[in-house]
C-alpha positions in Angstrom: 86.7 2.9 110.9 88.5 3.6 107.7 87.1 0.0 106.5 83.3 1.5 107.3 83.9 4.2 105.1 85.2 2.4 102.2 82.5 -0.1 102.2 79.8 2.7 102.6 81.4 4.8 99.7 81.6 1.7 97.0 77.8 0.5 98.0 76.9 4.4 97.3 78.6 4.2 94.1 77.3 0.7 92.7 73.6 1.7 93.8 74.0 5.2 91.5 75.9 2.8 88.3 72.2 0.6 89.1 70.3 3.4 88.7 72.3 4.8 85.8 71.7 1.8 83.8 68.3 1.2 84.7 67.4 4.6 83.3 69.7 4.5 80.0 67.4 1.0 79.3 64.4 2.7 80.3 65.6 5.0 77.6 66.4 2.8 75.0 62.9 1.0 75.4 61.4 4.0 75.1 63.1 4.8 71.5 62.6 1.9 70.3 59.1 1.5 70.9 58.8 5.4 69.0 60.8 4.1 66.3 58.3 1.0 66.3 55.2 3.0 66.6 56.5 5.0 63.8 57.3 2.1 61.7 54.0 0.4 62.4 52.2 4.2 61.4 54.2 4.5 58.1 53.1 0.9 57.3 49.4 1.4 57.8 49.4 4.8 55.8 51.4 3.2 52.9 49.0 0.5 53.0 46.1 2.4 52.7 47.7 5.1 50.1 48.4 1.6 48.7 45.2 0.5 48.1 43.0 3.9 47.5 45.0 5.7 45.4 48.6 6.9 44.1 51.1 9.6 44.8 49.4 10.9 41.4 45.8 10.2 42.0 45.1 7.3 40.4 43.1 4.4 41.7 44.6 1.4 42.2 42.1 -1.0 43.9 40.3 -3.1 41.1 37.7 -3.3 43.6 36.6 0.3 43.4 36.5 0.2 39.9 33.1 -1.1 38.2 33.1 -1.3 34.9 30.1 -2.9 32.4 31.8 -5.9 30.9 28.9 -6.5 28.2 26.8 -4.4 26.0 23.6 -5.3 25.4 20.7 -4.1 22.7 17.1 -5.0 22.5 15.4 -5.3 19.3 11.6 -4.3 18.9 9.7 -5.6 16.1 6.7 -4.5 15.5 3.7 -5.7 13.2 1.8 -3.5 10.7 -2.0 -4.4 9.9 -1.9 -3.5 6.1 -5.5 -2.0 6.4 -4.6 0.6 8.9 -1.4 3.3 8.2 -1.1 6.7 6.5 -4.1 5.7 4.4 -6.1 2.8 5.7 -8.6 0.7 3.3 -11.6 1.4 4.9 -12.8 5.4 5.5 -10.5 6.3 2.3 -11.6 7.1 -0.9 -10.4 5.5 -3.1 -10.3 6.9 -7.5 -10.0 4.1 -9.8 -6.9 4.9 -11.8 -6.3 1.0 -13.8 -8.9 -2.1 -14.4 -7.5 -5.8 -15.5 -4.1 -4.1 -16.4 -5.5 -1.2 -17.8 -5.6 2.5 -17.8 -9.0 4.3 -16.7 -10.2 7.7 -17.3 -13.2 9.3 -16.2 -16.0 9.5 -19.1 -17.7 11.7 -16.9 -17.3 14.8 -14.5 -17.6 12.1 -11.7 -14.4 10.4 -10.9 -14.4 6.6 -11.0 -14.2 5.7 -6.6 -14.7 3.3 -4.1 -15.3 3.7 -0.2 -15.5 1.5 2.1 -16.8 1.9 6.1 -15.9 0.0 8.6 -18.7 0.3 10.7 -21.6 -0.7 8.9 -19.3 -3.5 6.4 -20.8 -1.8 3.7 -19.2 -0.1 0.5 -20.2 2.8 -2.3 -18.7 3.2 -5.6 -18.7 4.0 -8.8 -17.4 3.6 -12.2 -19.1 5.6 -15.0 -22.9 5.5 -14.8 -24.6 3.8 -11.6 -24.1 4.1 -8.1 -22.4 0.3 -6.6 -23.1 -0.6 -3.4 -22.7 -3.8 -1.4 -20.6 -5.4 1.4 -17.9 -6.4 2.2 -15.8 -8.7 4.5 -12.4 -9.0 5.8 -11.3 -12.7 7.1 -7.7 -11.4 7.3 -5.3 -8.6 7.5 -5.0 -8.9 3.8 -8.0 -10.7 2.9 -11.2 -9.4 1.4 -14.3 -10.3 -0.3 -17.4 -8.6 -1.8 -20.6 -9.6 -1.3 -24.9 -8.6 -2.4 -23.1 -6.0 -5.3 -26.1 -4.1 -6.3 -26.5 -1.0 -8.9 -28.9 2.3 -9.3 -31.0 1.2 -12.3 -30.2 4.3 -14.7 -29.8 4.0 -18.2 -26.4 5.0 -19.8 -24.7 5.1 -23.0 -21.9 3.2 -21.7 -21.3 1.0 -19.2 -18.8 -1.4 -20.4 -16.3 -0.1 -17.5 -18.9 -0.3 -15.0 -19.8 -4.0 -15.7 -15.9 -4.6 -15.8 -15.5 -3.3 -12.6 -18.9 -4.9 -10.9 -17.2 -8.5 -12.1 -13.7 -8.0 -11.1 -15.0 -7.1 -7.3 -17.2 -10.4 -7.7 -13.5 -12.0 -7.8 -11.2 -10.4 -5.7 -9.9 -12.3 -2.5 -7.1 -9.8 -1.0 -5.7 -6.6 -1.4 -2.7 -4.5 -0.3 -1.2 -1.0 0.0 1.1 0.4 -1.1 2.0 4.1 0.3 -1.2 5.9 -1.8 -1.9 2.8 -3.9 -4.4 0.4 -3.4 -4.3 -3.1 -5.3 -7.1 -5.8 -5.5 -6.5 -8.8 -6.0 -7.3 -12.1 -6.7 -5.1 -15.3 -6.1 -1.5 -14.7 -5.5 -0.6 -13.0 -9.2 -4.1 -11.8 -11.0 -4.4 -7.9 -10.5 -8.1 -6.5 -10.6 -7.8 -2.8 -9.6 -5.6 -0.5 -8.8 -6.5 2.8 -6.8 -5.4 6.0 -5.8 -6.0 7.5 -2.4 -7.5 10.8 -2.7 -8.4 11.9 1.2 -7.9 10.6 4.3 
């Protein structure tokens, strides 16, 4: 009987020591998988602090960052027709102020002019005596030619300027301006005229 007791009392005590253990590993699993899940946490929120940004702020991901690597400028150039600006050949009058090199004053009350319109192609000057009229072409920018020159039929005193100036337009083949100057021209080198603008 004594023998029962015994037996029943050690199988009692090793079934509790099972249980025991079984719990205290049940236990350590458990903290070990916190300290894993905390491990694994810390990892992911370094890594993203990691690549975002700094303790400070700063970004650290190239990627984010987009930068322009090259600069670039874009030239315009633009082309001026000589017979339109501030003061265009045609609709401007234009006072004679120098003929074949030479200083011009006005003999008369009448300044010596020019004026051409670009409508009808036809021009009105004049240069000490009678009215000039004819026409005139332009086959270029710079290019220009008179044509049918024709005079009032008055008689004056003196019209060596005049005829001077009725001849020279016979020749000239360009022109160009230069702020308020106006410069006929013909061939490369041979000034005719030089004018002034006076208006608009």
């Amino acid at each position: 009987m004594k023998k029962i007791y015994l037996v029943a009392f050690f199988t009692t005590l090793a079934f509790t020591g099972c249980q025991k253990k079984e719990k205290v590993e049940e236990t350590n699993m458990s903290t070990n998988s916190i300290q894993t899940a905390d491990t694994t946490s810390v990892t992911n929120e370094n890594q993203v602090m990691d690549s975002t940004t700094t303790a400070n702020g700063s970004k650290t991901d190239s990627s984010d960052v987009s930068l322009p690597n090259k600069m670039s400028t874009k030239t315009t150039v633009t082309e001026t027709d000589p017979s339109k600006g501030k003061y265009a050949l045609a609709e401007t009058k234009w006072k004679l102020v120098e003929l074949n090199g030479k200083a011009v004053k006005s003999a008369t009350s009448k300044a010596y002019f020019i004026n051409l319109d670009s409508k009808s192609g036809k021009f009105e000057a004049f240069a000490g005596c009678n009215g000039i009229m004819g026409a005139f072409v332009m086959k270029a920018s710079t290019k220009l030619m008179f044509s049918k020159i024709a005079t009032t039929k008055m008689t004056c005193t003196d019209s060596k300027t005049e005829m001077e100036f009725i001849k020279g337009l016979e020749k000239v083949d360009n022109y160009m301006i230069e702020g308020t100057m106006l410069h006929f021209h013909s061939g490369n080198s041979n000034a005719i005229a030089k004018f002034e603008a006076t208006k608009k």
